[in-house]
C-alpha positions as CSV (number, residue, x, y, z in Angstrom):
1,X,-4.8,7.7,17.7
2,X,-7.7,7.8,15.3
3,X,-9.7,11.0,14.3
4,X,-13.3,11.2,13.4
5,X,-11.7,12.2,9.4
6,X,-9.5,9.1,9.5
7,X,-12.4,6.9,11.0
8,X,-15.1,8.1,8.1
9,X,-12.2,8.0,5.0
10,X,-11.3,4.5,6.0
11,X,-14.9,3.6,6.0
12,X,-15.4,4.7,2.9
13,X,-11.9,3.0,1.3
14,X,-13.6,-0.2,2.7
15,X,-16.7,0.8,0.9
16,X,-14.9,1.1,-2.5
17,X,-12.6,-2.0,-2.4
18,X,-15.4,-4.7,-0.6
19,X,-18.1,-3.6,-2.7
20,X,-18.2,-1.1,-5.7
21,X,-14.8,-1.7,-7.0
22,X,-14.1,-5.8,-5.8
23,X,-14.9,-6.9,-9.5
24,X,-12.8,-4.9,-11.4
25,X,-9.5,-4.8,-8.6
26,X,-9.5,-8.5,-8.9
27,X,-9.7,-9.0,-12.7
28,X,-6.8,-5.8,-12.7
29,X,-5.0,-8.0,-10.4
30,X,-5.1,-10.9,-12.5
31,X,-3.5,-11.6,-15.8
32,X,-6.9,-11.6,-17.7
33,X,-7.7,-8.7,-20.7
34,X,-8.0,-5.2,-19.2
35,X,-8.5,-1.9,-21.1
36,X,-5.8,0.5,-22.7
37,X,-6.1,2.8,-19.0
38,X,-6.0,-0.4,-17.2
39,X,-3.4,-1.7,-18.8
40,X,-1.0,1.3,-17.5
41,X,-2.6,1.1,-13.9
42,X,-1.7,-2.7,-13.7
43,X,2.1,-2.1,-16.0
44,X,2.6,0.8,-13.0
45,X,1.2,-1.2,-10.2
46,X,4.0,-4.0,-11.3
47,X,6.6,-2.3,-11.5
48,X,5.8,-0.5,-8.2
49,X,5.8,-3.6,-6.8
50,X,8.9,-4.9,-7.6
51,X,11.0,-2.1,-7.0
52,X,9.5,-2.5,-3.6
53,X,10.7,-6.2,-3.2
54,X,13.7,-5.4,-4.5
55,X,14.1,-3.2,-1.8
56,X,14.2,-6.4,0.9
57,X,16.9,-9.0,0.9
58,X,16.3,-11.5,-1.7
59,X,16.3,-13.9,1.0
60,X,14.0,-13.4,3.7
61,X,13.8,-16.6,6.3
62,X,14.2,-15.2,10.1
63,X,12.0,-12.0,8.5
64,X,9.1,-11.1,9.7
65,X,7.0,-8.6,7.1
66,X,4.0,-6.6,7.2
67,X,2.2,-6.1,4.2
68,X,-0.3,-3.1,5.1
69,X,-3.3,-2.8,2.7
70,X,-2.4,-6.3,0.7
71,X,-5.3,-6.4,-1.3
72,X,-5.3,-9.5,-3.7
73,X,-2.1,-10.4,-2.5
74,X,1.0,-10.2,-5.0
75,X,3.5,-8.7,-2.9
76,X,2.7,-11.1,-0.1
77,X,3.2,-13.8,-1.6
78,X,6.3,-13.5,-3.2
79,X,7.5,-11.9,-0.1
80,X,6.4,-15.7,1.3
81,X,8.3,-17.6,-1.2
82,X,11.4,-16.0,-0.5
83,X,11.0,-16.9,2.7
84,X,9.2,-14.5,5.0
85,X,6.5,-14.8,7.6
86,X,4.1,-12.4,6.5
87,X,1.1,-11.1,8.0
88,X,-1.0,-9.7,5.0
89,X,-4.0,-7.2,6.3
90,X,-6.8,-5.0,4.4
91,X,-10.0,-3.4,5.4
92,X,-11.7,-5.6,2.5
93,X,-12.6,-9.0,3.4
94,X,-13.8,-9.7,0.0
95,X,-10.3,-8.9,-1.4
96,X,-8.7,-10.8,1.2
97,X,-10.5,-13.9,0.8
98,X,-9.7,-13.7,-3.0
99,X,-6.2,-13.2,-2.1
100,X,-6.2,-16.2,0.5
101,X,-8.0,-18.3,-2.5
102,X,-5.8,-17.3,-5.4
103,X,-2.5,-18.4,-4.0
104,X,-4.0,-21.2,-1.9
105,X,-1.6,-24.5,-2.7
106,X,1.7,-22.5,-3.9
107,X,4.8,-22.4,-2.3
108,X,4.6,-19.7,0.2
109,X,1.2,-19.5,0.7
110,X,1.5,-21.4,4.2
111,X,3.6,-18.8,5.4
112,X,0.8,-16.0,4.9
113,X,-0.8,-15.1,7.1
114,X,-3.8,-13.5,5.6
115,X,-6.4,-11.1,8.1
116,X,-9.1,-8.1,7.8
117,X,-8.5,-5.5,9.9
118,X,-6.9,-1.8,9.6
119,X,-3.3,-1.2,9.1
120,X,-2.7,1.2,12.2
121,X,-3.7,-2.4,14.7
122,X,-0.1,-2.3,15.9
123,X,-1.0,-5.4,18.2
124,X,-0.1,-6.9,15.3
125,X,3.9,-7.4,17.1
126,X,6.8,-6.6,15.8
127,X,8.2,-6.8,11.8
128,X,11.2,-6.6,10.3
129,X,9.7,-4.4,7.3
130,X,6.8,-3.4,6.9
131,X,5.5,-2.7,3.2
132,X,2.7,0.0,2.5
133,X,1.6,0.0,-1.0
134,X,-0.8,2.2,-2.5
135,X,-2.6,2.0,1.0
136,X,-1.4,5.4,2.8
137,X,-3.0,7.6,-0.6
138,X,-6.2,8.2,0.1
139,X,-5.4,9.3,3.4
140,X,-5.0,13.2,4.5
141,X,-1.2,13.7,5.5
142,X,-1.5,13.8,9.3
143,X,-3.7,11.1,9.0
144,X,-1.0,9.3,6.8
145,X,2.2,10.3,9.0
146,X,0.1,8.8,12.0
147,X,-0.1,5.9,10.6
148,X,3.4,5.8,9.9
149,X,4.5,6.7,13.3
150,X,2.6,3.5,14.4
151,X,4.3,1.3,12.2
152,X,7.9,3.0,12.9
153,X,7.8,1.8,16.7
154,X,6.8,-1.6,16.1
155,X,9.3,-2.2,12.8
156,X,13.6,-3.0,13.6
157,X,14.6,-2.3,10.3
158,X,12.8,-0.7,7.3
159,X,8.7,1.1,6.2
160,X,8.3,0.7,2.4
161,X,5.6,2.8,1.2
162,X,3.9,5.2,-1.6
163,X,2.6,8.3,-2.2
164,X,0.9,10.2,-4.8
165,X,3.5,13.1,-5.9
166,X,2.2,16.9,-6.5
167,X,2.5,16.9,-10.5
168,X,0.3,19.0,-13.3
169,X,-0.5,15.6,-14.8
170,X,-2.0,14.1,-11.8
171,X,-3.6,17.3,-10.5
172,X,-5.5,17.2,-13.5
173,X,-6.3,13.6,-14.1
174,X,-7.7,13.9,-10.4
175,X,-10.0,17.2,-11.3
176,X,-11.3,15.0,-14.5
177,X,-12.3,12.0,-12.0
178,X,-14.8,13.9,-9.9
179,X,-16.4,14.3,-13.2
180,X,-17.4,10.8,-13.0
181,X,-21.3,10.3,-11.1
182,X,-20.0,10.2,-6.7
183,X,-21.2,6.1,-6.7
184,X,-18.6,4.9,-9.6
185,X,-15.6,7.5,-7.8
186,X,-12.9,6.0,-6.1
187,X,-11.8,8.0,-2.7
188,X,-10.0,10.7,-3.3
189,X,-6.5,10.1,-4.2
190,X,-4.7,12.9,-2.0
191,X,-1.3,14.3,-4.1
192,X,1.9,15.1,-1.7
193,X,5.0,17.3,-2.3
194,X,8.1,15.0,-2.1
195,X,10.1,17.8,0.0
196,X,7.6,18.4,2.2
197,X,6.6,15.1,3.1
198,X,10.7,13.9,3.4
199,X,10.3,17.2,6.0
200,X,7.6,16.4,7.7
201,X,8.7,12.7,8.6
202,X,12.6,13.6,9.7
203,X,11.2,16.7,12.5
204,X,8.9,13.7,14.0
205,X,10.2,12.5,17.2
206,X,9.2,8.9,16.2
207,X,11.6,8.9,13.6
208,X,15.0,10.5,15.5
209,X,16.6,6.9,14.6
210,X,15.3,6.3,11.1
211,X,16.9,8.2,7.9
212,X,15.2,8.6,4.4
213,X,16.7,6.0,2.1
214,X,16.0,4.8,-1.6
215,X,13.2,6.4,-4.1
216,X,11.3,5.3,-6.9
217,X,8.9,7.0,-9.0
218,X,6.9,5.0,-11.9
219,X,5.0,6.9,-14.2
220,X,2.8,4.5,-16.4
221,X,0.0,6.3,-18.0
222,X,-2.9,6.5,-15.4
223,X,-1.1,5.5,-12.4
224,X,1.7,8.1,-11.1
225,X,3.8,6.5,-7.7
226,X,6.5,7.2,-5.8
227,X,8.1,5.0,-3.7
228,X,10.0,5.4,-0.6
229,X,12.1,3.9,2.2
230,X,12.6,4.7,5.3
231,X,15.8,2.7,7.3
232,X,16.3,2.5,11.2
């Protein structure tokens, strides 16, 4: 399943998040001071999030959830006090561990299940829902809708995730970034069309059973989202 372009983007995404970027993801993450920017990345981020939840029953006991690319944990664990068994994965260890640490002691915590590893493992088992945040974007499309193919046969009822929609605005705050020196760049954010993408998952075989449901974009300053569901 994996390509040498998959292999080297995911080992530079674990670059980025373990080591050049840990820092400043886990004060963004956090509820201390951030600048004006960051301050629309995290508003965006938060509101991505909850639309996402909001997108699983509000109880979730019996429900088994993946939470692919977790990073410092939010979604995970309020997926885990509503009830869930969660298994919550990303390539960063360092991010994981501060994840594991952060929550450690609140309700919901003991039902996270927090590991390092990539997101395609589908030895994982089997989920109820699986939830993709902001974890599919660096990826090149085939790359992405592999991934997602992956997830689709181990998953009974719904894949939450986001990508980065094909807008003027973001085209051009991503032309502005790789004016930034290569060691302080994050990877490549790559920008989808909405129609094609919708296309490109219903003529996959893997998904003859699943229909496109809900979408949600957020638009908060620096960070531009869409959400998406996908039911079986």
């Amino acid at each position: 399943m994996s390509s040498v372009r998959y292999e080297t983007r995911r080992a530079e995404i674990e670059h980025y998040f373990d080591r050049t970027a840990a820092s400043t993801w886990a004060r963004l993450t956090s509820t201390e001071p951030v600048g004006r920017i960051r301050q629309t990345v995290r508003a965006g981020r938060d509101a991505m999030r909850a639309n996402l939840l909001s997108w699983l029953p509000d109880d979730l006991h019996g429900r088994r959830i993946l939470d692919a690319g977790c990073g410092t944990g939010a979604l995970a664990m309020e997926a885990g006090r509503r009830g869930a068994d969660v298994v919550a994965i990303d390539l960063s260890p360092t991010l994981v561990e501060l994840a594991s640490e952060r929550y450690r002691g609140e309700p919901g915590h003991e039902r996270i299940d927090f590991r390092v590893g990539d997101m395609r493992d589908m030895d994982l088992g089997r989920f109820h829902h699986v939830v993709a945040m902001d974890s599919l974007i660096h990826y090149a499309p085939e790359d992405g809708l592999t991934t997602l193919e992956a997830m689709a046969e181990q998953v009974s009822h719904s894949i939450l995730f986001t990508f980065a929609p094909k807008t003027p605005l973001l085209a051009t705050m991503h032309a502005v970034g790789q004016l930034f020196p290569r060691n302080n760049r994050s990877p490549a954010i790559v920008p989808l069309s909405e129609r094609g993408l919708i296309s490109d998952i219903t003529q996959r075989p893997a998904f003859a059973d699943w229909q496109v449901g809900r979408q949600y974009r957020v638009n908060s300053g620096f960070y531009i989202s869409n959400g998406l569901e996908l039911r079986r």
